[in-house]
N, C-alpha and C positions, 0 to 999 in steps of 0.2 A: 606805320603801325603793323606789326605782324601780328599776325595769324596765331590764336590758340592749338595748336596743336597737340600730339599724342602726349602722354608723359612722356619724358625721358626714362630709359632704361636703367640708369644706375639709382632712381628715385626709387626706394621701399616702398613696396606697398603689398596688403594683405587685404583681404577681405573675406567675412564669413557669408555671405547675402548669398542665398540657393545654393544652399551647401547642406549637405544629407546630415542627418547626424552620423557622428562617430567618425568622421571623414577627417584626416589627420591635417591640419593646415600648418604650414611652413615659411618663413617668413625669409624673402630673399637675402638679406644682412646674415641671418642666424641658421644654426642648425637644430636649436629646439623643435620637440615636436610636441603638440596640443591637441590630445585626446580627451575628449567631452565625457565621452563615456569614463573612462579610467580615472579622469580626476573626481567624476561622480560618484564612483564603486568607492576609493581613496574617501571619499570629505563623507560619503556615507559610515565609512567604516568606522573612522575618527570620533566622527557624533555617536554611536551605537557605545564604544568602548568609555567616551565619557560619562554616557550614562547610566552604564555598569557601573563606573567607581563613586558616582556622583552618590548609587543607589546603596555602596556599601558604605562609600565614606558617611550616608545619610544614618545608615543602619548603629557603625558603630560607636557616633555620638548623640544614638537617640538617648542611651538615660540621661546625659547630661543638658542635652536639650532639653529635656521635658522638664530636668529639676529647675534648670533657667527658664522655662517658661511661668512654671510654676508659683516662680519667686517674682514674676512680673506682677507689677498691679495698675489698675485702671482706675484713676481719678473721676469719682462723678461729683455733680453738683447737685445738693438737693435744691428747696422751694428757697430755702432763706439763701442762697448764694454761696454757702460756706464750701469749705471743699471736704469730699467725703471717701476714704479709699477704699477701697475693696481689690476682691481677687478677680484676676482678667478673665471676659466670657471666653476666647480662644484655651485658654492654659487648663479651663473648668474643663470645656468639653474633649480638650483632649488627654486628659487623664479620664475621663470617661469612659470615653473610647479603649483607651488602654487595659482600663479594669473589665472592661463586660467581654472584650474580645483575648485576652493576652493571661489571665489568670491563673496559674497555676492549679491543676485539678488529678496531675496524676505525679508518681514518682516511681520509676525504672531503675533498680540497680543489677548490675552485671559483677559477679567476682565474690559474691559475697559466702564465706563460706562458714565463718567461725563467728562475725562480730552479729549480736543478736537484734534484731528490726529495730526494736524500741530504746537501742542506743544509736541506732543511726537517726532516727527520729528525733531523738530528746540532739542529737548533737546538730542538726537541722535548725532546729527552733518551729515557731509559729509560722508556717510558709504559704498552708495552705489558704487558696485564695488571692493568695500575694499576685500583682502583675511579674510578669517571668523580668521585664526590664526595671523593674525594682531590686531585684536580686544579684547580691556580688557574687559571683563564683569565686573568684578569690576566698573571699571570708567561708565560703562553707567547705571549700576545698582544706582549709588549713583549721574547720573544726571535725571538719572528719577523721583528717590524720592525726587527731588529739587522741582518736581511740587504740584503746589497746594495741588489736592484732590490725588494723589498718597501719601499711607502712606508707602507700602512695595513693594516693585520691584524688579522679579526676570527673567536673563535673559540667556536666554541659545542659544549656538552655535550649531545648527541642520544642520552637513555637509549634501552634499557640498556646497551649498548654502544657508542656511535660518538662520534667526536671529529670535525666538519667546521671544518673553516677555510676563510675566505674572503678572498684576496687581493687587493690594490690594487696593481700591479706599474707600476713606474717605465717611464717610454714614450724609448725613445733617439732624440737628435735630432741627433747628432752626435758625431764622434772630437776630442778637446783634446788636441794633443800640448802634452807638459810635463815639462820635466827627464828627458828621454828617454822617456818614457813616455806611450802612449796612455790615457785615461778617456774614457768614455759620458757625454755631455750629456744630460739628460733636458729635458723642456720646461719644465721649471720653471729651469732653469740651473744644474741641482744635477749637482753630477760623481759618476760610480760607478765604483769602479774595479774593473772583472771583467775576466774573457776579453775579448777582443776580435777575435781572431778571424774569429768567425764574422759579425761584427758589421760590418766593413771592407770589404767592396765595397757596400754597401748606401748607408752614412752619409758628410757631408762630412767634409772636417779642417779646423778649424779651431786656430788658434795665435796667441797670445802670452797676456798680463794682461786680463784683464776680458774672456775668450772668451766663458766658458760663458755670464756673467750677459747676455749681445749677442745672444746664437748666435738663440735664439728674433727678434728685429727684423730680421737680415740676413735669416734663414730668407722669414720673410715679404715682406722686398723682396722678396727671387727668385721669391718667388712669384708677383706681382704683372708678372713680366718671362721666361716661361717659355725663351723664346727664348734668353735669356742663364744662367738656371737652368740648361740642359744641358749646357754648358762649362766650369760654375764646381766646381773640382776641390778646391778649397783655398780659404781665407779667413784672412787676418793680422790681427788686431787691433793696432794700432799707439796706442803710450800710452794706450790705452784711451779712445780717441776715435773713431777713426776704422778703416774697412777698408780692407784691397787685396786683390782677389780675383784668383786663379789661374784662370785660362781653358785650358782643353786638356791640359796637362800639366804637371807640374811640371818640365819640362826647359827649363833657361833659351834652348836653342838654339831649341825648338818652341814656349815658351807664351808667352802675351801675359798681362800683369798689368795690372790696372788700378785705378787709384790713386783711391779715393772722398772726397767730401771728409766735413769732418767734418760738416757741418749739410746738413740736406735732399740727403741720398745718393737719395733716391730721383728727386728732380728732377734728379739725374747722370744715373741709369741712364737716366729716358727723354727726355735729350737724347743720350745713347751710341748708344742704339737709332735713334733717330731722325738718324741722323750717319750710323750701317750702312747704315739702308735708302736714304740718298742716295746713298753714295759707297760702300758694303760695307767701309768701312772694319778690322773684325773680319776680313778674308777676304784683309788685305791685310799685307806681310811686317814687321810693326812687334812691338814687343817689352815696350812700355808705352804705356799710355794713361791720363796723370795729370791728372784731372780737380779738382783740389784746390781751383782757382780758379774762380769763377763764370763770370768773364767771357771767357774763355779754354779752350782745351782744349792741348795739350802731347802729340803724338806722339810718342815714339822708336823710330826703325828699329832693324830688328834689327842690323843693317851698324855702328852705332853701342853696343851692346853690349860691355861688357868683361868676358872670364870671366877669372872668379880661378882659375891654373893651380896646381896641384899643392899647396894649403890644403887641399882636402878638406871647404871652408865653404860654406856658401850667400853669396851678396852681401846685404849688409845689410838689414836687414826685410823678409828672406823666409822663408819657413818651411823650416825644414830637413831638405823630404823626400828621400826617394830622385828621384833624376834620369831612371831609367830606368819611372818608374812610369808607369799610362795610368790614364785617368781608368776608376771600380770594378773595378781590379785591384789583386791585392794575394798579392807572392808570398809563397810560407810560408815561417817562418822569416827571412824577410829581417828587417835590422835596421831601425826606422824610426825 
């Protein structure tokens, strides 16, 4: 019988017994190494991150969990044995919960510059009081931008209480009279039809078919031509090609119209300017200035004017303001 002796050397062996922590052990076969600490930092880290998402994924299927709790019920039995249903004490208390701590009690909006409180309110609904997890942002998001001058509407649930909206308000760029009535040009060439009002000594008029989607390219001529920008009272769009802009006033006795062609209007304007600054032609008693043709310019004196007496019309592809109006005036009440 032999003797028990040492292990054998090529026999594996490891052992953790009076071993510090954090002390790397290595296993004679392999080359891994086994840090205590590191896979601790590691399976700590792990837990911590699941928790995080466990806490959002919990977050952002709380409304539908509470309407599924909500919709659970609790069978009791009364005295006689029969079976009697009711709403579950969990689903009670925690809509409860939800209502006395989560309730809607203020409203923040940012951006608001044109659309008036009690239309953002009435387009809200009944909210206050509401728990904030009751409420779609979706749906108030797309009744806000039902409003007029709201183009984009963004709104967010700021527990425990507040509801902030944030608005993208439509920028006005111009009055379109149409079928009697004025509308707001925005720079997109989108018409709104609000007050206007207050809106009217500020902004041009522009008039006829294909204003609005223009109004932004004229705008910018006149920018480019300031000197004539501060005359120009009115703008016609004519077959939807071309302008005639109103100088001074819309009074056919006082204003001068002037007649743009349809290609390259801007190589009109500054041969018009450059026609003024020789001879001030603008300063001089004419009544049109129809620029239509390249090669050519076409004055008419006022002395040569025909007014249409007792119609009550404007003369043919002009807009049909008030006569007595001045350039950012605008009386109230007047018919336009």
């Amino acid at each position: 019988m032999s003797a028990i002796g040492a292990a054998p050397a090529d026999i594996p062996f490891w052992s953790t017994h009076n071993q510090p922590k954090g002390v790397e052990y290595r296993s004679s076969d392999s080359s891994k190494v086994l840090d205590s600490t590191k896979l601790t930092r590691v399976a700590s880290t792990v837990f911590l991150f699941a928790c995080i998402s466990g806490i959002f994924t919990f977050t952002a299927r709380l409304p539908s969990l509470e309407t599924f709790l909500g919709t659970e019920t609790a069978h009791s039995y009364p005295s006689d044995g029969g079976p009697e249903q009711g709403a579950s004490p969990f689903s009670s208390t925690f809509s409860a919960l939800i209502s006395q701590d989560m309730a809607l009690s203020s409203i923040s909006v940012a951006g608001r510059k044109m659309t008036p409180s009690e239309d953002i309110m009435a387009a809200l609904g009944p909210v206050e009081g509401v728990p904030l997890l009751e409420l779609d942002p979706v749906a108030l998001k797309d009744r806000l931008e039902a409003l007029p001058w709201v183009s984009l509407a963004r709104v967010e649930r700021r527990f425990p209480d507040r509801l902030h909206l944030s608005l993208s308000e439509r920028t006005p760029m111009a009055l379109w009279f149409h079928k009697g009535q004025f509308h707001v040009v925005d720079t997109e060439g989108k018409t709104v039809s609000v007050d206007v009002t207050d809106l009217a000594p500020s902004l041009p008029y522009v008039v006829g078919e294909g204003a609005p989607e223009a109004t932004a390219g004229l705008l910018d001529l006149l920018e480019a031509a300031p000197a004539l920008r501060e005359r120009v009272v009115a703008a016609t769009r004519v077959g939807e090609r071309r302008w005639t802009l109103h100088l001074d006033t819309l009074d056919d006795g006082r204003g001068i119209q002037v007649l743009l062609p349809e290609t390259d209007p801007a190589g009109a304007v500054a041969r018009l300017l450059e026609l003024d600054a020789r001879s001030s032609l603008l300063a001089r008693d004419v009544s049109s200035i129809d620029m239509r043709l390249s090669d050519r310019i076409v004055v008419r004196p006022r002395s040569a004017l025909k007014k249409d007496e007792g119609t009550g019309v404007a003369p043919a592809g002009r807009a049909p303001f008030a006569p007595d109006r001045q350039p950012g005036a605008r009386k109230s009440g007047q018919d336009a």
